[in-house]
C-alpha positions as CSV (number, residue, x, y, z in Angstrom):
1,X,-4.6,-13.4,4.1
2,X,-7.0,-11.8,1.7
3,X,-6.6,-12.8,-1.8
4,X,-7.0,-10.8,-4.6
5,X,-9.7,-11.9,-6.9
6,X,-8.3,-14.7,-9.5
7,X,-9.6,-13.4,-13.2
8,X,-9.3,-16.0,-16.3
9,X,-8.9,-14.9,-19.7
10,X,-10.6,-16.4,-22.2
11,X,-11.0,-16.1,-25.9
12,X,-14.0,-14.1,-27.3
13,X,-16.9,-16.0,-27.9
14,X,-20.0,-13.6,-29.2
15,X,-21.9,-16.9,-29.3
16,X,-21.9,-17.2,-26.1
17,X,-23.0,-13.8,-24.5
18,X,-26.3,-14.7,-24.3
19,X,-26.2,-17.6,-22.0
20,X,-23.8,-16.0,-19.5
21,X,-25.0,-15.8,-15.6
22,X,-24.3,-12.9,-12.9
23,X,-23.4,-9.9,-14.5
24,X,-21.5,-9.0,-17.9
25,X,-19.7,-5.8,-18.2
26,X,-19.7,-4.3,-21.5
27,X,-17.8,-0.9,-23.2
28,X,-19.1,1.9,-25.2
29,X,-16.6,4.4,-26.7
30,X,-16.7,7.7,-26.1
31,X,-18.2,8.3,-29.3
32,X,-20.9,5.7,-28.6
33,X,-19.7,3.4,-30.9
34,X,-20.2,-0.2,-30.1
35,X,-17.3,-3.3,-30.9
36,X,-18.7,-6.3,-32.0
37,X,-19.5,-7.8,-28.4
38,X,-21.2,-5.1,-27.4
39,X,-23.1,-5.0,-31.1
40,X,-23.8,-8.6,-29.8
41,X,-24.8,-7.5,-26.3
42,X,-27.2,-4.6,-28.2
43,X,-28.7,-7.2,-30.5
44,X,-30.4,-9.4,-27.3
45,X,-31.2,-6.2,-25.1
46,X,-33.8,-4.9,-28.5
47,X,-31.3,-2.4,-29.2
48,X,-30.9,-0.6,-25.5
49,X,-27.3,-0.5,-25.6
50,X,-27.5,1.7,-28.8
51,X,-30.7,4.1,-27.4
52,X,-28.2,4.4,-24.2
53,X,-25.3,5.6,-26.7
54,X,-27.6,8.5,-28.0
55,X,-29.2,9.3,-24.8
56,X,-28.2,12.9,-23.6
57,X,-27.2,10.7,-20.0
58,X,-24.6,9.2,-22.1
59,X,-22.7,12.1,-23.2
60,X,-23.1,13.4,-19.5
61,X,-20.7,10.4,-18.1
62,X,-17.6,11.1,-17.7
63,X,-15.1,8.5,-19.1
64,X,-14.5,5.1,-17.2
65,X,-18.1,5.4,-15.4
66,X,-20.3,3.4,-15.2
67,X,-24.2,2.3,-15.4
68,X,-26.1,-0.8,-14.2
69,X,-29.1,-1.6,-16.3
70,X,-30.6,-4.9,-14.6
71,X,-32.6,-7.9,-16.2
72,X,-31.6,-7.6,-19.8
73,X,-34.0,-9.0,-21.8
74,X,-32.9,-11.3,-24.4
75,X,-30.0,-12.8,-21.9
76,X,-29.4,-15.5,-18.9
77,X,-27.2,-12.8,-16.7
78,X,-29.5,-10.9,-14.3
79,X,-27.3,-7.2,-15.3
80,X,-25.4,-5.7,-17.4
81,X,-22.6,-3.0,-16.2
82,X,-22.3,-0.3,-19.1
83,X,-18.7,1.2,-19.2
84,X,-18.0,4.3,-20.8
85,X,-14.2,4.2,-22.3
86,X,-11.8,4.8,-25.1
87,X,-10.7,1.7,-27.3
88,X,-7.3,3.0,-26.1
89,X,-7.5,4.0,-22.7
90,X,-4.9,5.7,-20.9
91,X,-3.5,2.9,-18.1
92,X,-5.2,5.7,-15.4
93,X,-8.5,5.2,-17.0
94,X,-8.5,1.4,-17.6
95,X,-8.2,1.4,-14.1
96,X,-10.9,3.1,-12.9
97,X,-13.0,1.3,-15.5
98,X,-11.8,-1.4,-13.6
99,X,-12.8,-0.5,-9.9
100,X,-16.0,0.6,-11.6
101,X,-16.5,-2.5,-12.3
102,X,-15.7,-3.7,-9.0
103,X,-18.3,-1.8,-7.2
104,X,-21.4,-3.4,-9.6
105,X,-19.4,-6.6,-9.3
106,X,-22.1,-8.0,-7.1
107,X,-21.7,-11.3,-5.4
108,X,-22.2,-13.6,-8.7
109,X,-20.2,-14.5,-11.6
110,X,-19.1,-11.4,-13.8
111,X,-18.0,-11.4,-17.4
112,X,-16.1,-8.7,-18.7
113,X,-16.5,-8.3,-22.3
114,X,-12.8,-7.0,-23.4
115,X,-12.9,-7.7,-27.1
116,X,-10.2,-5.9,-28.7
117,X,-10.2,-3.0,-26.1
118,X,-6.4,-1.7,-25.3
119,X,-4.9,-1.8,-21.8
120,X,-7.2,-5.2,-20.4
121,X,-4.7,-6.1,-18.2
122,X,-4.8,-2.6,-16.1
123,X,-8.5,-3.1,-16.9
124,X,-8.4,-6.5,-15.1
125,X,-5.7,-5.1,-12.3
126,X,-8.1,-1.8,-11.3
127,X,-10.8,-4.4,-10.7
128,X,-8.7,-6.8,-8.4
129,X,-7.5,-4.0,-6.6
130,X,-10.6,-2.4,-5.4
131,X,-12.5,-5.8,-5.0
132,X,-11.3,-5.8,-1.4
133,X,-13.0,-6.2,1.9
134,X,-12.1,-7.0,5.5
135,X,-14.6,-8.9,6.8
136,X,-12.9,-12.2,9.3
137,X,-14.1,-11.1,12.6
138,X,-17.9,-10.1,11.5
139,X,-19.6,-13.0,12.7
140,X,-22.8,-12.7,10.2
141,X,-20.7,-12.5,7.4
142,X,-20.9,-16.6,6.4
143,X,-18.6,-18.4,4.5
144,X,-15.1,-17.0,3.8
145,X,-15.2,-14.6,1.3
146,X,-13.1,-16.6,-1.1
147,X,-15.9,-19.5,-1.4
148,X,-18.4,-16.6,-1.5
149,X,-17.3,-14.7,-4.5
150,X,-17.9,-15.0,-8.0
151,X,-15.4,-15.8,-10.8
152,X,-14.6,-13.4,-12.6
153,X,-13.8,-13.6,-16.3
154,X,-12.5,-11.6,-19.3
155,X,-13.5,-11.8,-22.9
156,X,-10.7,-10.6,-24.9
157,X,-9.1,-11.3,-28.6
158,X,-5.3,-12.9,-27.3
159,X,-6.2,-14.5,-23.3
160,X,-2.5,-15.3,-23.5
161,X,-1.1,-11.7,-24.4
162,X,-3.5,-10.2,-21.4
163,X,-2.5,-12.8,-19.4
164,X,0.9,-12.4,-19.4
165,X,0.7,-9.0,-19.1
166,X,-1.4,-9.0,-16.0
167,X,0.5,-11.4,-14.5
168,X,2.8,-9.0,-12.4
169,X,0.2,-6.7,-11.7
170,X,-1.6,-9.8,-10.0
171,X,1.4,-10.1,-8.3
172,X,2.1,-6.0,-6.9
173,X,-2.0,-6.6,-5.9
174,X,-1.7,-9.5,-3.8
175,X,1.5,-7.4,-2.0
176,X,-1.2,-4.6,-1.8
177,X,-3.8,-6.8,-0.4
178,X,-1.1,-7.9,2.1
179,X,-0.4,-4.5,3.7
180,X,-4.0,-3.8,3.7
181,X,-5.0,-7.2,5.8
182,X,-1.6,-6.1,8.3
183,X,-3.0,-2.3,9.0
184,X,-6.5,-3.6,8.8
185,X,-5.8,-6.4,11.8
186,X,-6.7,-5.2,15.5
187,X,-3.5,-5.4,17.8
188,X,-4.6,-8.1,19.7
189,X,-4.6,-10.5,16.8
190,X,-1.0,-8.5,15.1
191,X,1.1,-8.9,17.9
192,X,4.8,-8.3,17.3
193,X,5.1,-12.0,17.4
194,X,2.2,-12.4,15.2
195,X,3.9,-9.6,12.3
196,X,7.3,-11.9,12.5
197,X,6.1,-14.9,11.9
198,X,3.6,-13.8,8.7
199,X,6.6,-11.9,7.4
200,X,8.8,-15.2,8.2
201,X,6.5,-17.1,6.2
202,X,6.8,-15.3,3.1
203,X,10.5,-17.3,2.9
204,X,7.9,-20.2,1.0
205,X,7.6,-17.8,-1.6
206,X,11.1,-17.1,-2.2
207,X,12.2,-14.2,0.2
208,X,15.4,-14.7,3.0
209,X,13.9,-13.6,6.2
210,X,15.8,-13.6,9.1
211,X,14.0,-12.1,13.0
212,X,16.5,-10.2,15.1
213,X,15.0,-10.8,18.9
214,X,15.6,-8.7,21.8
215,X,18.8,-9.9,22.6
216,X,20.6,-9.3,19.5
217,X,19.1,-5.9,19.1
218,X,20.6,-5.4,22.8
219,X,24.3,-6.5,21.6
220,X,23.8,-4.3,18.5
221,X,23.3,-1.2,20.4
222,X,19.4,-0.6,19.4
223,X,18.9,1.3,22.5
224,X,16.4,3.6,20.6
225,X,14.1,1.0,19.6
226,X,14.2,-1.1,22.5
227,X,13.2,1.8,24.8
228,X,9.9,2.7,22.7
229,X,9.0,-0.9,23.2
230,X,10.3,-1.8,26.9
231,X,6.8,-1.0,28.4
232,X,5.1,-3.7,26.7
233,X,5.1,-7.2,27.3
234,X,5.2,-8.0,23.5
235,X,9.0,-8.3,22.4
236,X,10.4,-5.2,20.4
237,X,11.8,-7.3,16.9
238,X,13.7,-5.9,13.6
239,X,12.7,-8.5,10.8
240,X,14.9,-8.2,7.7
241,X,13.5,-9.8,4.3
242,X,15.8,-10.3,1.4
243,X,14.6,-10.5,-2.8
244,X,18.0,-10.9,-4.4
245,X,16.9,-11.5,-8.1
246,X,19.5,-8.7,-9.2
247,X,22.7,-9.3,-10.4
248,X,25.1,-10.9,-7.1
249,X,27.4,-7.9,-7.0
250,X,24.7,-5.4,-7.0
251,X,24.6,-3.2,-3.9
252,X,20.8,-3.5,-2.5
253,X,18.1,-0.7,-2.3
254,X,16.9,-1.2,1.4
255,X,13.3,-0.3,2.4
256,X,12.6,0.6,6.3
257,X,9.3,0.3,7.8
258,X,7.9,1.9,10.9
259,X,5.9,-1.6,13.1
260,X,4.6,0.2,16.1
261,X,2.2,-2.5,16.2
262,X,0.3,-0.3,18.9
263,X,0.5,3.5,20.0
264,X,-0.8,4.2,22.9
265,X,1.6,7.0,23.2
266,X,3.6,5.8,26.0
267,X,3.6,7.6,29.4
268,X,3.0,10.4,27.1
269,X,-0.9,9.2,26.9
270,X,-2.6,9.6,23.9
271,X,-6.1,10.9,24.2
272,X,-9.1,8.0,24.5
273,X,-10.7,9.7,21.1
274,X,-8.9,8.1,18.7
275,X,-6.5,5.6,20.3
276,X,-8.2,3.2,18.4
277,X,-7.3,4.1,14.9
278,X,-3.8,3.5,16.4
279,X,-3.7,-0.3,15.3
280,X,-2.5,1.0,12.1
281,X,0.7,2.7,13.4
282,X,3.0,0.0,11.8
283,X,1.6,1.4,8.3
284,X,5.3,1.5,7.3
285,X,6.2,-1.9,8.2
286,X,2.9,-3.2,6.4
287,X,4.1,-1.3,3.0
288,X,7.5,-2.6,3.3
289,X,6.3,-5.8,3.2
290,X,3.6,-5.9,0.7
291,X,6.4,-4.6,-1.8
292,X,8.9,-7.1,-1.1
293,X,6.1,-10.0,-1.2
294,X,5.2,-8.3,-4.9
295,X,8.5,-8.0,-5.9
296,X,9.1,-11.9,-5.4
297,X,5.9,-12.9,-6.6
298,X,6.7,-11.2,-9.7
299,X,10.7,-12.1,-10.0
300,X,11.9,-8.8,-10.2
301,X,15.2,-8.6,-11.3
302,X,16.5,-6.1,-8.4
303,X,18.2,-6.7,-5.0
304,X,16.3,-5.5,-2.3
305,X,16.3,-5.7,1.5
306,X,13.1,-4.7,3.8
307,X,13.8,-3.6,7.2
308,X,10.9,-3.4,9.5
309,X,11.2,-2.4,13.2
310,X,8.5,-4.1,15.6
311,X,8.0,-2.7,18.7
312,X,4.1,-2.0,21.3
313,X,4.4,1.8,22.8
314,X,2.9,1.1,25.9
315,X,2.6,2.7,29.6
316,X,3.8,0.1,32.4
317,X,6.0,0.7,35.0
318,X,8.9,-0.4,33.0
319,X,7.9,2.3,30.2
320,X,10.6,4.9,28.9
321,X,9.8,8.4,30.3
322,X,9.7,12.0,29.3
323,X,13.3,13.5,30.4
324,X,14.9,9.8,29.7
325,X,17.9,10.2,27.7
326,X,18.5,6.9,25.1
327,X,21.7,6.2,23.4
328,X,21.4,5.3,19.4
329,X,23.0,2.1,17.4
330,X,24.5,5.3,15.8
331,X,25.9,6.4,19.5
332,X,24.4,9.9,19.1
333,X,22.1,10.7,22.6
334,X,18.3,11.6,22.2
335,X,16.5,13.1,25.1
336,X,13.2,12.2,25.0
337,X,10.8,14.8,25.3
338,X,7.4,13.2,24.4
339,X,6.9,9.2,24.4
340,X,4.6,10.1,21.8
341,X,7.3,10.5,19.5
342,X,8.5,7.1,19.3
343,X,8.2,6.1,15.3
344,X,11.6,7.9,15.2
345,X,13.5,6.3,17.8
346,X,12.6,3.0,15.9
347,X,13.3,4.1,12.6
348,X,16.6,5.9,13.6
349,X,18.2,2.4,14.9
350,X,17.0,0.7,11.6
351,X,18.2,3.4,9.4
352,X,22.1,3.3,10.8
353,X,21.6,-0.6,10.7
354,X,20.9,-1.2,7.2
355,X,23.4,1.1,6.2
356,X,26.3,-0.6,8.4
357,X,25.2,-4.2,7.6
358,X,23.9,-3.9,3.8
359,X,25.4,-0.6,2.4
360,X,22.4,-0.1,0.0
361,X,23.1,2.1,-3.2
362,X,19.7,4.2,-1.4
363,X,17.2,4.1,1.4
364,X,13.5,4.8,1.4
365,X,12.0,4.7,5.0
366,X,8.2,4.5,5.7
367,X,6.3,5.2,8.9
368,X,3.1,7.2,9.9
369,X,4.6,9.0,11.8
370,X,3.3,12.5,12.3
371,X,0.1,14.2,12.8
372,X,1.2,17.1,11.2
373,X,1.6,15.7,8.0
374,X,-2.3,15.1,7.8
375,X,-2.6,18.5,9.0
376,X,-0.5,19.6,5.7
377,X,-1.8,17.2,3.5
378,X,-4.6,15.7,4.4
379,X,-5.8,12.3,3.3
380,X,-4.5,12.9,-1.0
381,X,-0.7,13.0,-0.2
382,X,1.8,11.1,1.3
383,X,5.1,13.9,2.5
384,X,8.4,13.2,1.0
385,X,11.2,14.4,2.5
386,X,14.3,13.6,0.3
387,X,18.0,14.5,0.5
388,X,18.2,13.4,-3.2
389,X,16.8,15.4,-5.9
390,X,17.2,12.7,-8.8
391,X,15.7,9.7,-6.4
392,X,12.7,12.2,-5.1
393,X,12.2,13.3,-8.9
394,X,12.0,9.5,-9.7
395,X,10.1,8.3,-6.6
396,X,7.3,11.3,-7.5
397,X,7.4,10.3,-11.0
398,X,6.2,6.6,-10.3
399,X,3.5,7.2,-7.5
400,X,2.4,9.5,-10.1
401,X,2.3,6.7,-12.7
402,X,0.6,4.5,-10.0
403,X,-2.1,7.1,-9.1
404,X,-1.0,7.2,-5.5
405,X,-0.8,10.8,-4.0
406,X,2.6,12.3,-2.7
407,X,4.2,16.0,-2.1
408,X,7.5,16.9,-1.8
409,X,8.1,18.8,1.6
410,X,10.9,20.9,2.4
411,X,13.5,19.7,4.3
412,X,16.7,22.6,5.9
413,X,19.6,23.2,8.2
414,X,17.5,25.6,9.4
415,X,15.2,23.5,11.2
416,X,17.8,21.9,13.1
417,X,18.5,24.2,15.7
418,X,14.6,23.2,17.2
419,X,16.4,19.8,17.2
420,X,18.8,21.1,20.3
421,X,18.6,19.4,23.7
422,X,20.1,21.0,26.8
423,X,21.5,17.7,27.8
424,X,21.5,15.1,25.2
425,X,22.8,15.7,21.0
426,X,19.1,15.7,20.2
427,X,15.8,15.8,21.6
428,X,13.0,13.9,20.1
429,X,10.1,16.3,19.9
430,X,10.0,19.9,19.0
431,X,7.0,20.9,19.4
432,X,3.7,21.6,17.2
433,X,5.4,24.0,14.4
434,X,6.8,22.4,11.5
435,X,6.4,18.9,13.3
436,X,6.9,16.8,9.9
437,X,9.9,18.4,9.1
438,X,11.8,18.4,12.3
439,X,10.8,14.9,12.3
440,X,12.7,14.2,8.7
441,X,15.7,16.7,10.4
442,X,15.7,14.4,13.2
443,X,15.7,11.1,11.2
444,X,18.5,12.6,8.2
445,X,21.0,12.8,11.4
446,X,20.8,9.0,10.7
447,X,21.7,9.0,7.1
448,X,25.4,8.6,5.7
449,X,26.0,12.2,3.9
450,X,26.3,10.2,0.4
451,X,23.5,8.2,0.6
452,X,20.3,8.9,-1.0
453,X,17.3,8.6,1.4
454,X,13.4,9.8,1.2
455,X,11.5,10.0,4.3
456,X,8.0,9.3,3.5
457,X,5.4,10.0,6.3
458,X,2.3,8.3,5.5
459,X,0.2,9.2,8.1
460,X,-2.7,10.5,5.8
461,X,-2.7,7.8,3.4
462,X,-2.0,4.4,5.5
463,X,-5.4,4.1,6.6
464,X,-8.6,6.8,5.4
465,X,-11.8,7.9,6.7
466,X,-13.0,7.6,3.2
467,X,-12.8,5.5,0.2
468,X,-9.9,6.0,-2.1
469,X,-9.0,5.7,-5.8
470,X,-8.6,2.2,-5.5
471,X,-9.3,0.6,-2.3
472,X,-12.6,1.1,0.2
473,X,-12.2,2.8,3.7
474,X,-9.6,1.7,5.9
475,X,-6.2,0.6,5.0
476,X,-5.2,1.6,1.4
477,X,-2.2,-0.1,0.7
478,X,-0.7,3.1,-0.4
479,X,2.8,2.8,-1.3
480,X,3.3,-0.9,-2.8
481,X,2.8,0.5,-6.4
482,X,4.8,3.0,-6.3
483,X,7.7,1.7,-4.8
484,X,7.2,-1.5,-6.6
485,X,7.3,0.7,-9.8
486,X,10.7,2.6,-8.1
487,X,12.7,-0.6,-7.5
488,X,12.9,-1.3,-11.2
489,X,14.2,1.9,-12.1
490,X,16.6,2.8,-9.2
């Protein structure tokens, strides 16, 4: 997998500014006053970092932006990355500082110059974050990026203080990194067998993972989920992943991720424009697993259990078809209407399953599973569809805190009637109008009444046309911070 980029702390050393190589990143306060290793850094470049200050160009940049000014004179590094911030940055802004800093990182060394600055560890985690690129199957692109890429270092008063605060924020990026690489891989290579056994190995770092094949899901009654996947020749799977570091008695919090590994849309054909953005269709899956793979790494003391359905929706002549009628784990009946709306069927097999086996004190499922959503939301907001004001109010107050976009959507009895099948308890598609929400009103028919569940389509945010806060085009990672954030407070 990707690795985020390792940064070392070190002690400031003003002595040695002047002989460092690549690039050194430096910060001016808003006010344009310089701290002593910038003072240092102004002293070789003939005063430049001072004229900048007063410069009308100064005062135009906003805070936590940036501006290259190449071959200092007076020092060894070939550029030096001007960042405009407060000594006490807000943990918002220390991050974009830091993926500010990313984007001049350049392919060299790079020395950030910290000094007594406030918030260097989200300074150093903003950075990590958006250093990120998938780049495996470019043939031109040389050596693997990890013998390619520069150290990174930080300058700052107490290395061990930073340090041990950016520990766990190393940790949630790595998880990030590792639902990025998962929705970023081509179907081909992410094969449900493939998703198993990278999830399976995540036991080395501490997690219980147990695979539930065919078979068992068969026994079990997971009728749903093995009909979206009973076209394909790749074997429909439920993985369930384990981080007990809470106390033994506590109940878990169970996470449940959408895998549709591939969408082609079934019998129900999707269009040829597109189809190929549909490798990311296990979105869900991926975030489940980055946040249990940060929540190990970083020890959190919490019990929770990932639940990630696996499945290929493909066309063969074994596929499910429109007018099929499936019987639930749950033992409700679902006619299906459109093969295209299979992210439910999975998720409504998982959802009854972690509740019977691992009666969680609350549920959180993840899938990109509508259109509509990005219709609603676009490409800023992740839907949330909750049956639970206190867990929504705290799920929107961390990906708030984490900078990651989300809306609550409405959710009503109303909207249940569109649900109604003329031969079956349910139907799976409804039809273009409110197609989010009667997607939530189909999946809260598999939700105990007193437990508290948020739906959280993801469509928009999984994957983007366009770069993001804190991640280039593609896969985001959107998700692992927040719900990383949520586990320690639910």
């Amino acid at each position: 997998m990707t690795t985020p980029t390792e940064i070392h702390f070190k002690e400031t050393d003003i002595d040695a500014i002047a002989a460092l190589e690549g690039r050194v990143a430096v910060f001016i306060a808003e006010d344009g006053k310089l701290d002593v290793t910038a003072r240092r850094v102004n002293r070789l470049m003939k005063g430049a970092l001072a004229r900048l200050a007063e410069d009308e160009a100064f005062e135009k940049m906003k805070s936590a932006e940036t501006k290259l000014l190449a071959y200092p004179v007076g020092m060894a590094a070939e550029a030096v990355v001007v960042v405009k911030l407060s000594r006490r940055p807000s943990a918002e802004l220390a991050r974009k500082a830091g993926v500010a800093i990313a984007k001049l990182k350049g392919k060299g060394a790079l020395h950030v110059l910290g000094g007594n600055i406030a918030r260097a560890e989200e300074i150093s985690f903003g950075l990590a974050l958006r250093d990120y690129e998938f780049d495996i199957y470019r043939t031109d692109s040389g050596a693997p990026r990890e013998e390619t890429r520069g150290d990174v270092t930080m300058m700052v008063n107490k290395p061990e203080d930073v340090a041990r605060d950016a520990a766990p924020l190393a940790a949630v990026a790595e998880g990030v990194f590792f639902t990025r690489d998962l929705v970023n891989e081509p179907a081909n290579v992410l094969t449900t067998d493939d998703f198993a056994a990278r999830l399976a190995a995540m036991q080395e770092i501490g997690l219980d993972v147990e695979i539930l094949e065919e078979d068992e899901l068969e026994k079990l009654g997971m009728r749903t989920l093995l009909a979206v996947g009973q076209g394909s020749d790749s074997p429909s799977k439920v993985v369930v992943m384990r981080w007990n570091g809470g106390e033994k008695e506590e109940a878990p919090f169970a996470l449940v991720g959408k895998g549709v590994v591939f969408d082609t849309g079934g019998i129900s054909l999707k269009p040829a424009g597109g189809m190929e953005d549909m490798t990311m269709d296990m979105g869900g899956a991926g975030v489940v697993a980055g946040v249990m793979r940060a929540l190990a790494l970083r020890k959190a003391k919490t019990n929770v259990v990932g639940l990630v359905g696996l499945v290929e929706n493909m066309p063969s002549a074994r596929a499910q078809r429109p007018g099929d009628v499936v019987k639930s784990m749950k033992g409700d009946t679902v006619e299906v209407i459109n093969t295209d709306a299979e992210g439910r069927l999975v998720l409504a097999d998982v959802l009854w399953y972690a509740q019977k086996r691992f009666e969680p004190r609350g549920m959180i499922d993840l899938a990109t599973l509508t259109g509509a959503i990005i219709v609603g939301l676009g490409h800023e907001n992740a839907g949330v569809f909750a049956n639970d004001d206190d867990l929504c109010k705290a799920m929107l107050k961390a990906a708030e805190a984490e900078g990651e976009g989300a809306w609550r959507m409405p959710m009503s009895p109303a909207y249940d009637k569109l649900l109604k099948s003329k031969i079956a308890d349910m139907r799976n598609s409804c039809g273009r109008g409110a197609g989010s929400v009667t997607a939530a009103q189909f999946l809260k028919r598999f939700v105990k009444e007193d437990m508290p569940w948020i739906h959280l389509d993801i469509a928009g945010v999984a994957s983007t046309p366009t770069e993001t806060a804190y991640a280039p085009k593609g896969a985001s990672g959107w998700g692992v911070m927040t719900l990383s954030r949520l586990m320690d407070e639910v």
